[in-house]
C-alpha positions as CSV (number, residue, x, y, z in Angstrom):
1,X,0.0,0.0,0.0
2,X,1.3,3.3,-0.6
3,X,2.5,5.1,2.6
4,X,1.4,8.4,1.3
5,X,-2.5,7.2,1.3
6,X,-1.6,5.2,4.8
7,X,-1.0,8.2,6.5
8,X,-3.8,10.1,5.0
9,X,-6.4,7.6,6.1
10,X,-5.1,6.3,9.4
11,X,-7.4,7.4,11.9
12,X,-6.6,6.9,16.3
13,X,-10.1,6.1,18.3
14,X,-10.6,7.8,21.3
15,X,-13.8,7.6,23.4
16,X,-15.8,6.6,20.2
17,X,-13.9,10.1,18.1
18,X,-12.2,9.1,15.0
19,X,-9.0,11.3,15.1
20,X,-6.8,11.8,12.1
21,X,-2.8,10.6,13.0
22,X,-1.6,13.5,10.3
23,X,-4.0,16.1,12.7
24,X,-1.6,14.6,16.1
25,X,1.7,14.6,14.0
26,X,1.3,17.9,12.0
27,X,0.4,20.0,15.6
28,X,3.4,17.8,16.6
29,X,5.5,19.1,14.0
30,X,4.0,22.7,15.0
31,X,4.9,22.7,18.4
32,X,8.6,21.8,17.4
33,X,8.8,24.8,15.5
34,X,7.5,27.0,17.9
35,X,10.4,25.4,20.2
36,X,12.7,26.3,17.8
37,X,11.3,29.6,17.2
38,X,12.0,30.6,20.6
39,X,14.9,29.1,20.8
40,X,15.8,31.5,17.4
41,X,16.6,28.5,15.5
42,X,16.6,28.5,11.6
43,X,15.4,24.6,11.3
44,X,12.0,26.3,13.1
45,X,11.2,27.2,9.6
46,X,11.7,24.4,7.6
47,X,10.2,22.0,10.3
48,X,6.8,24.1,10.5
49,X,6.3,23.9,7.4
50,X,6.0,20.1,7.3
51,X,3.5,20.5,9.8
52,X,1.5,22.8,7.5
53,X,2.0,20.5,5.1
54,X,-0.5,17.9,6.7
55,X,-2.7,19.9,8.5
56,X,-4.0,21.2,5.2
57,X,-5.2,18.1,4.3
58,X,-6.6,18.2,7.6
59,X,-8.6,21.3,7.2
60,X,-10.1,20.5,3.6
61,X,-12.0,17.6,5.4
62,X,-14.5,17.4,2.5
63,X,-12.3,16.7,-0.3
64,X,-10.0,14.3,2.0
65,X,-12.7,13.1,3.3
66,X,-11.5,13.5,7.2
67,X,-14.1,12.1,10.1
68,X,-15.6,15.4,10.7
69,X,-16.0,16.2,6.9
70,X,-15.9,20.0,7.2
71,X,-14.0,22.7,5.2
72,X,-12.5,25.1,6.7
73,X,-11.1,27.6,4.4
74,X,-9.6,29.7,7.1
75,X,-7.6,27.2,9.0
76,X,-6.5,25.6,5.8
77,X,-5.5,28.6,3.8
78,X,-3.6,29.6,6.8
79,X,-1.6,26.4,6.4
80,X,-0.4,27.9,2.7
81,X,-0.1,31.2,4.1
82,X,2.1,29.7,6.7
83,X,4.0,28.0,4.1
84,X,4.3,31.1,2.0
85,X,5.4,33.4,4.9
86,X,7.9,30.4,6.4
87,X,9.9,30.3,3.2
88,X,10.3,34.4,3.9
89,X,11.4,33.5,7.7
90,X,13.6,30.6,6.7
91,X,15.6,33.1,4.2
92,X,15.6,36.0,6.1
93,X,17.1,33.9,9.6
94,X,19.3,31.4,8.1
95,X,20.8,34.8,6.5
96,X,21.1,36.4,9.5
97,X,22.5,32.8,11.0
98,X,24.9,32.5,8.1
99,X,26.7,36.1,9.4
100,X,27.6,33.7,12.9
101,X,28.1,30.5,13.3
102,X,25.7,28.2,10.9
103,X,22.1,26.8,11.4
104,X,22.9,26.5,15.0
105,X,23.7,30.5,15.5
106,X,20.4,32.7,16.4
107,X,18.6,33.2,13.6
108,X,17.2,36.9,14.7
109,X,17.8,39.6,17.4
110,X,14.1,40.1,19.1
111,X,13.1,43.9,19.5
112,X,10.1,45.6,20.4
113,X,7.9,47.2,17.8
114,X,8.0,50.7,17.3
115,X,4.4,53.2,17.5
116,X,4.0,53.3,14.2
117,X,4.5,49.7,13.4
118,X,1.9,48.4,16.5
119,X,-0.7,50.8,14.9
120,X,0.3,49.1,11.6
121,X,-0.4,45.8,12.8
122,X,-3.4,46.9,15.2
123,X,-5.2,48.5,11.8
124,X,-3.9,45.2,9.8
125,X,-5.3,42.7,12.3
126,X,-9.1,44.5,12.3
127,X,-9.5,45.7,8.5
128,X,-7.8,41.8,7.5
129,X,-10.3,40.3,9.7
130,X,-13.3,42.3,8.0
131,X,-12.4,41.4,4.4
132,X,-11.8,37.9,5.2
133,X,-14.5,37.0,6.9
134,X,-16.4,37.9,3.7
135,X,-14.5,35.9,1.3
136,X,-14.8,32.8,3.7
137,X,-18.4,33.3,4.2
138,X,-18.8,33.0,0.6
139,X,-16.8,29.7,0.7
140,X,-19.2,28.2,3.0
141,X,-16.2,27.6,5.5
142,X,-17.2,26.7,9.1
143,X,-17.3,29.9,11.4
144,X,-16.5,32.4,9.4
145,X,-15.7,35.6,11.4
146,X,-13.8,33.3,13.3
147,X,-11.4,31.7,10.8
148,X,-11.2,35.4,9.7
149,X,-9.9,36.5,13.2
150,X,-7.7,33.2,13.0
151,X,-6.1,33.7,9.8
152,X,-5.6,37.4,9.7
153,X,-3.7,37.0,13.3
154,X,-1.4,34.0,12.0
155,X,-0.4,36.2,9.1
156,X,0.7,39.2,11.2
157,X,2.4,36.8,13.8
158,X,4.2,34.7,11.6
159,X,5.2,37.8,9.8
160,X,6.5,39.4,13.6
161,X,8.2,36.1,14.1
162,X,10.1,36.9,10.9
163,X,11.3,40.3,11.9
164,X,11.7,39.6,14.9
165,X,9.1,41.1,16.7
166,X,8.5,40.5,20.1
167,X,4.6,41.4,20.2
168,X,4.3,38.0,17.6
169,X,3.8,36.3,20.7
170,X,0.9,38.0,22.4
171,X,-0.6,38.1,18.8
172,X,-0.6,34.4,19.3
173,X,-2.4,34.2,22.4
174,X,-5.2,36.6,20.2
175,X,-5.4,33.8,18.2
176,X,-5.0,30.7,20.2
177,X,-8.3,32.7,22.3
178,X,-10.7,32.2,19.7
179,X,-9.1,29.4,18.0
180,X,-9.7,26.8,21.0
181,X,-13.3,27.0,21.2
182,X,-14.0,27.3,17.5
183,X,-11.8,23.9,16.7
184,X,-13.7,22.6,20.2
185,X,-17.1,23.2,18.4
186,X,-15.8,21.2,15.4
187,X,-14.9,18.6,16.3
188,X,-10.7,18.9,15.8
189,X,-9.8,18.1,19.2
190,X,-6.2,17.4,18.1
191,X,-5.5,20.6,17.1
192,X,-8.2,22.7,19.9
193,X,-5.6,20.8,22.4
194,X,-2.1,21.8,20.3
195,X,-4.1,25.7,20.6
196,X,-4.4,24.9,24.5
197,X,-1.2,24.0,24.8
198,X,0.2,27.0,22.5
199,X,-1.5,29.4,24.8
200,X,0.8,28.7,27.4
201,X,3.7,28.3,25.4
202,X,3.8,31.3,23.6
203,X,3.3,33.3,27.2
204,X,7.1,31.3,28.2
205,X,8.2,32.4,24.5
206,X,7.3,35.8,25.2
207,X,9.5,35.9,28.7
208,X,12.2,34.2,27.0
209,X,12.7,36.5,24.0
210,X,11.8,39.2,26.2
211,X,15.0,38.4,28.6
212,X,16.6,38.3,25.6
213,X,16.3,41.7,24.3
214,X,19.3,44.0,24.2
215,X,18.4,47.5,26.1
216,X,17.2,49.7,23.7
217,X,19.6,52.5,22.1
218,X,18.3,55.5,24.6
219,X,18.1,52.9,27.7
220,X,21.8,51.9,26.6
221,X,23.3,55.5,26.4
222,X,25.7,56.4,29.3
223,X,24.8,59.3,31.6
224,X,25.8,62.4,31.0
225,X,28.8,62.8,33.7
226,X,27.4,65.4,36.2
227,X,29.3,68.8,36.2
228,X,32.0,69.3,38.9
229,X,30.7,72.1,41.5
230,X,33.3,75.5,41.5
């Protein structure tokens, strides 16, 4: 038998729910990337991607035919966006990488965003939301304004990730709010649990690249010595 189509279809029973393997092992795959994303890794890019890989198939339930037999344009166009915008983040940190030591050297500097580039993302995350939850409502997909919230968030985080933006982080835990109950109330319980267990992750990540940061340039500038009294 091909081991292609045996992945596809094998399915783990639990408590009478037919769970796809490929749903376990592609949140498996995610959750290794976002370990080596806060470790500043470069193989957190190529090993995401897998994972995106076969939770797409995941996602368009009705043409693979998955046990809950739902399409969900949202979660699995955000697989190919994360594809799309992991190819960006694997270039841009293994270039970084490449100026120290290798795949093994950090692949980015974390910073804080500046004003104008929170209000870019603030305005981003509600106007991408709006538009999106049009489109998917068209495409029949399964809670639209949802998905819309979803997808627009994993754009602008994975994009953060990739410039090294610390907010990425608490842009995850915006999406990992709404994502849980939605994937709950469909019936993915593989992935509502991989969300569950994100939430808390990405609150560690946050600390750790947050430690991390180097004192910004006016926090970093010596005192002016104080003038000697006549």
């Amino acid at each position: 038998m091909n081991p292609i189509i045996t992945l596809l279809d094998a399915e783990l029973h639990i408590a009478g729910s037919e769970i796809l393997w490929r749903e376990v092992i592609g949140n498996g795959f995610g959750l290794a990337s976002a370990i080596g994303g806060m470790r500043r890794r470069v193989w957190a890019w190529p090993i995401g991607i897998t994972g995106n890989a076969l939770l797409f198939t995941v996602f368009v339930g009705g043409v693979f035919h998955t046990p809950q037999q739902l399409n969900m344009a949202g979660q699995a166009g955000r697989q190919l966006m994360f594809i799309a915008v992991s190819v960006y983040g694997w270039w841009s940190w293994y270039r970084h990488a490449s100026r120290g030591a290798g795949l093994e050297h950090r692949g980015v500097d974390p910073r804080w965003a500046t004003a104008r580039e929170r209000l870019v993302l603030v305005l981003a995350m509600l106007a991408g939301t709006a538009v999106f939850a049009q489109l998917f409502e068209r495409l029949h997909s399964y809670g639209p304004w949802a998905e819309a919230w979803i997808f627009t968030g994993s754009v602008l985080a994975t994009y953060g990730m990739a410039r090294g933006l610390a907010e990425f982080w608490l842009m995850w835990i915006a999406v990992d709010v709404v994502g849980i109950p939605l994937l709950v109330r469909a019936g993915y319980y593989p992935s509502a649990t991989m969300y569950l267990v994100y939430a808390g992750f990405v609150a560690w990540g946050f600390l750790v690249w947050k430690r991390s940061m180097r004192p910004s340039a006016e926090t970093a500038r010596p005192l002016a010595p104080v003038p000697a009294l006549d």
